[in-house]
Backbone bond lengths (Angstrom), bond angles and torsions (degrees), N, CA, C in turn:
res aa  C-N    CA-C-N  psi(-1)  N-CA   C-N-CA  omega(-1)  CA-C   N-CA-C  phi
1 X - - - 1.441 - - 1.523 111.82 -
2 X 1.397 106.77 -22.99 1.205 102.79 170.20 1.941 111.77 103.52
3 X 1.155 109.62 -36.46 1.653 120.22 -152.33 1.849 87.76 -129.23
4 X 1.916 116.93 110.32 1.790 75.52 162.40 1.398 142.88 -74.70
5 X 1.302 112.16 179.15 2.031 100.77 -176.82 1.131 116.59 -41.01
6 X 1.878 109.72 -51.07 1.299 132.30 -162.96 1.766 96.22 -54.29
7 X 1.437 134.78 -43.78 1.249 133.48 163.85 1.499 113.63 -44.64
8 X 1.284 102.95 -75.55 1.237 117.94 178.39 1.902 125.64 -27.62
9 X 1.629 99.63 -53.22 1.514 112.42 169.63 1.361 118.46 -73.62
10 X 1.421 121.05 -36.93 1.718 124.96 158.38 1.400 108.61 -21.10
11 X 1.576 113.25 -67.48 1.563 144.44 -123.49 1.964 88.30 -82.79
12 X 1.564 104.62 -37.43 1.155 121.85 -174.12 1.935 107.38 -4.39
13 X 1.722 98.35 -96.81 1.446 118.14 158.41 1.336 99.52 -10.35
14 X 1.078 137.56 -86.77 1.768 134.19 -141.30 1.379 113.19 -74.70
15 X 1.185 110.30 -16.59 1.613 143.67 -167.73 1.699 85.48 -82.51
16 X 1.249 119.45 -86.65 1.677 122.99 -169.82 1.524 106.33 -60.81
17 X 1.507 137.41 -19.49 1.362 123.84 -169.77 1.435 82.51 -90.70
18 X 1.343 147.02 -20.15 1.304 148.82 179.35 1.262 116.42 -49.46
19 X 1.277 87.42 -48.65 1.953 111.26 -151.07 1.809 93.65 -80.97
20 X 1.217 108.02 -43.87 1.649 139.83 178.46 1.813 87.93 -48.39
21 X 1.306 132.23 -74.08 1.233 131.81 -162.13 1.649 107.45 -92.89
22 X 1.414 106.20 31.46 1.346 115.22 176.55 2.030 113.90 -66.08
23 X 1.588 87.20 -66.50 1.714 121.12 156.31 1.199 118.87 -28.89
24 X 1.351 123.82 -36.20 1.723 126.66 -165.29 1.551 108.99 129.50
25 X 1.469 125.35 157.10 1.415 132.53 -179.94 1.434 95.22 -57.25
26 X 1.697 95.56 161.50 1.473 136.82 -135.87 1.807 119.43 -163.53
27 X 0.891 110.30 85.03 1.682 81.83 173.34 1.619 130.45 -77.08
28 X 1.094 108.41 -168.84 1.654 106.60 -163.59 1.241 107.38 -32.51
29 X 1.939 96.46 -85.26 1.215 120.32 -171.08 2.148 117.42 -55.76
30 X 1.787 108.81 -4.95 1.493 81.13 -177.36 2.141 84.30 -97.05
31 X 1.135 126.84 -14.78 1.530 118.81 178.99 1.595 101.68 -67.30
32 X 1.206 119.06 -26.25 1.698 113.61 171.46 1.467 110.53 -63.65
33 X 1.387 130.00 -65.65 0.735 148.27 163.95 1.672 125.60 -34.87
34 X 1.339 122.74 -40.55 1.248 149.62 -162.28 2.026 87.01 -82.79
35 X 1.583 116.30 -72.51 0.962 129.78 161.54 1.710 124.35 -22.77
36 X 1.524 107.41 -58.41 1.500 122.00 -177.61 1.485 106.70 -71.61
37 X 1.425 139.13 -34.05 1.520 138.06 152.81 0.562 118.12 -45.60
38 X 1.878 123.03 -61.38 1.599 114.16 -159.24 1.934 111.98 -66.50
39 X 1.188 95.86 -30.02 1.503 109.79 175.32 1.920 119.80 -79.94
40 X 0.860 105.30 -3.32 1.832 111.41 169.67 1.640 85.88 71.67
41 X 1.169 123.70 45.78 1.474 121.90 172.79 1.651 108.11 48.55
42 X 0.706 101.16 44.77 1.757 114.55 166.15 1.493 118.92 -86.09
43 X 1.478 114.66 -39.71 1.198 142.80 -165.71 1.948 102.65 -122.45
44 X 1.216 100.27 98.11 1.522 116.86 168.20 1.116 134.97 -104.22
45 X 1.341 122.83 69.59 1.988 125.52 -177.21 1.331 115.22 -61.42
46 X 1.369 118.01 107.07 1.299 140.33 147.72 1.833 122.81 -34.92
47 X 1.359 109.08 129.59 1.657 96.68 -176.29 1.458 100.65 -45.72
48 X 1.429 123.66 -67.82 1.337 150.10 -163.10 1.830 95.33 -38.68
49 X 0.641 131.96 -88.79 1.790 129.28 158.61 1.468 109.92 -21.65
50 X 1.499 137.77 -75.05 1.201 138.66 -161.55 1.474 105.41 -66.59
51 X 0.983 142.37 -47.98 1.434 143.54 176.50 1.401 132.04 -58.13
52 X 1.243 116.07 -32.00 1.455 140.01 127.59 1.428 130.19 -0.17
53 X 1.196 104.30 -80.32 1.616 163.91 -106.94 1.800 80.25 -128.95
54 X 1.181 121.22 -76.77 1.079 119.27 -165.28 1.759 114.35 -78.33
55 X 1.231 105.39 -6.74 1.568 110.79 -179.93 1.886 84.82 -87.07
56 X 1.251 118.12 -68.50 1.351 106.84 -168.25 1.607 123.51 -47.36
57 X 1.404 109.92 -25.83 1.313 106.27 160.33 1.893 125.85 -73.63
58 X 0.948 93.27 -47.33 1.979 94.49 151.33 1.628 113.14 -55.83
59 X 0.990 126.60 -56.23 1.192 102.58 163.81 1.633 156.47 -53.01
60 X 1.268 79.89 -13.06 1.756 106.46 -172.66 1.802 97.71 -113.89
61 X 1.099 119.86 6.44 1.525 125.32 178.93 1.001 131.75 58.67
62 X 1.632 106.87 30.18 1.475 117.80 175.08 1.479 123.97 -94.69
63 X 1.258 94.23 -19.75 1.794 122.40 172.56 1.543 132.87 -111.15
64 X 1.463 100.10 100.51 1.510 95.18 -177.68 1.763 115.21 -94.44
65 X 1.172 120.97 135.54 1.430 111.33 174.37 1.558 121.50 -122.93
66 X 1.470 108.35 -173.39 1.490 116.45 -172.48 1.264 121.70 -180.00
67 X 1.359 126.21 135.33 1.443 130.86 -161.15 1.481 90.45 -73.77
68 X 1.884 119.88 153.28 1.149 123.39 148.09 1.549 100.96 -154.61
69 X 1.532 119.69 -151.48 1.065 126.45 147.17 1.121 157.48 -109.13
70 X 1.674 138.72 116.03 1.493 128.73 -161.77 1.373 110.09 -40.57
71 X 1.541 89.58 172.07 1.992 102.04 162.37 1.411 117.45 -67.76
72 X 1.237 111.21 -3.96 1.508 108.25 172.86 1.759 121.93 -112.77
73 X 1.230 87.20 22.82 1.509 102.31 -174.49 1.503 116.86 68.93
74 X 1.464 126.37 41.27 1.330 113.32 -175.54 1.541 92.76 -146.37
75 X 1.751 90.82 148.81 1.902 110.42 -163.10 1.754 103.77 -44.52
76 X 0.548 140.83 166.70 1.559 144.79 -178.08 1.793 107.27 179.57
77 X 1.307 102.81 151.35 2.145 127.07 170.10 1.299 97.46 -85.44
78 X 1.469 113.95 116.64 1.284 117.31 165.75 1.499 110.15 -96.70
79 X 1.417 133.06 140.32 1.442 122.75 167.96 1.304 117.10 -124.44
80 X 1.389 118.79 151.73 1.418 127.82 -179.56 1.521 94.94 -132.57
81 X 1.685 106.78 145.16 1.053 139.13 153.86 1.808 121.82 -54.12
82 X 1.221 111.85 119.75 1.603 113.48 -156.81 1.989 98.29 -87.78
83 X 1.178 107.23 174.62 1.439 104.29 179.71 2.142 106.40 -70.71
84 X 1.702 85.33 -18.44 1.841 86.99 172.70 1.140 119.17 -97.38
85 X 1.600 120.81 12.00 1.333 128.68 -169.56 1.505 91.03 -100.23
86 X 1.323 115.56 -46.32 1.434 127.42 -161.82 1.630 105.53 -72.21
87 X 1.452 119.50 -47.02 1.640 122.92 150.91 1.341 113.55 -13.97
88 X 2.014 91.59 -78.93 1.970 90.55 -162.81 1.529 104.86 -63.61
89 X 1.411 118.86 -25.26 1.792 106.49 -165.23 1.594 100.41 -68.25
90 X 1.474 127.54 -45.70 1.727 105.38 149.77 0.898 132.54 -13.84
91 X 1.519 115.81 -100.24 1.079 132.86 -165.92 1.403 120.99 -64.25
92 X 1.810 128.69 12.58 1.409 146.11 -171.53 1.542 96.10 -116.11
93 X 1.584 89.59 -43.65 1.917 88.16 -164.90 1.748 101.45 -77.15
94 X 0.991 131.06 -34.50 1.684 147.04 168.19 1.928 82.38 -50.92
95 X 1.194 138.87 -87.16 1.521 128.80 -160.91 1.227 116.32 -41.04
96 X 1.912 107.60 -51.60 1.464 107.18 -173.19 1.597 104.09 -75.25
97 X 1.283 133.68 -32.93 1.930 113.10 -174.11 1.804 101.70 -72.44
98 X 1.012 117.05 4.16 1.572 118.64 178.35 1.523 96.18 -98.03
99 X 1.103 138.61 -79.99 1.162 138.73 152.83 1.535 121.54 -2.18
100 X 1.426 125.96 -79.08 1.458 141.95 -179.27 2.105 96.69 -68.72
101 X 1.552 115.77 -3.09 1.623 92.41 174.06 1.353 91.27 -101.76
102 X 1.605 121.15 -21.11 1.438 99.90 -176.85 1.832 124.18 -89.57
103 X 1.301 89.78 -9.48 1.992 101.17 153.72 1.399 115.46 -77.03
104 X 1.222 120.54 -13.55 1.382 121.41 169.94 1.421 107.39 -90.79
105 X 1.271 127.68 -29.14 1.511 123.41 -170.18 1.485 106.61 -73.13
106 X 1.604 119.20 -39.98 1.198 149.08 -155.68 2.343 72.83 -69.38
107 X 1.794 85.68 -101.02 1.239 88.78 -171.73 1.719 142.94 -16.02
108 X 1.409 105.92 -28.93 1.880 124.71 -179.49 1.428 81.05 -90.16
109 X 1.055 145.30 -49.07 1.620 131.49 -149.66 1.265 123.40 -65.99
110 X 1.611 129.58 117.04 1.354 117.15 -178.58 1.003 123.41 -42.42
111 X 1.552 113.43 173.59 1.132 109.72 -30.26 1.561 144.52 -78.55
112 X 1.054 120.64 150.02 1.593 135.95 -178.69 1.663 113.13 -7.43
113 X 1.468 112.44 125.62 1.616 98.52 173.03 1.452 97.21 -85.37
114 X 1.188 133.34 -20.87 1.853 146.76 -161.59 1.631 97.10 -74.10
């Protein structure tokens, strides 16, 4: 595969706030949120995790940001996905559905967990 899992599962986080600012900028709390829907609340990002998470992607130049204001009228970090953000979320999201079909192949494969 090239990358180990242990990479691969790290990367997780940066991977979904990616996918999250795929659509257009976002601030923190609506990519938390954005995240916790698409997943039927399965998947719950913590500030303490997401804030992180989103500096290391600014750091690595996948994340560009900018002060504005929420829908509720209050100062808020807006972020957008960079033209190199949009690269790795390819070429990350292509590793992980290869990855997650062969945990699925594993998992269906006899014999029966049922």
């Amino acid at each position: 595969m090239g990358r180990n899992t242990g990479d691969l599962l790290q990367g997780t986080l940066g991977l979904l706030i990616l996918k999250a600012l795929a659509g257009g900028e976002r601030h923190g709390y609506d990519i938390a949120r954005w995240i916790e829907g698409v997943t039927g609340g399965v998947l719950e990002i913590e500030e303490g995790s997401l804030y992180p998470a989103l500096r290391r992607l600014e750091d690595r130049a996948f994340v560009e940001s900018r002060w504005g204001l929420s829908e509720n009228n209050r100062r808020a970090k807006y972020y957008g996905i960079s033209p190199a953000g949009r690269e790795h979320l390819l070429a990350d999201a292509s590793l992980w559905l290869r990855f997650a079909r062969a945990v699925m192949s594993v998992l269906e494969a006899e014999p029966s967990m049922v």
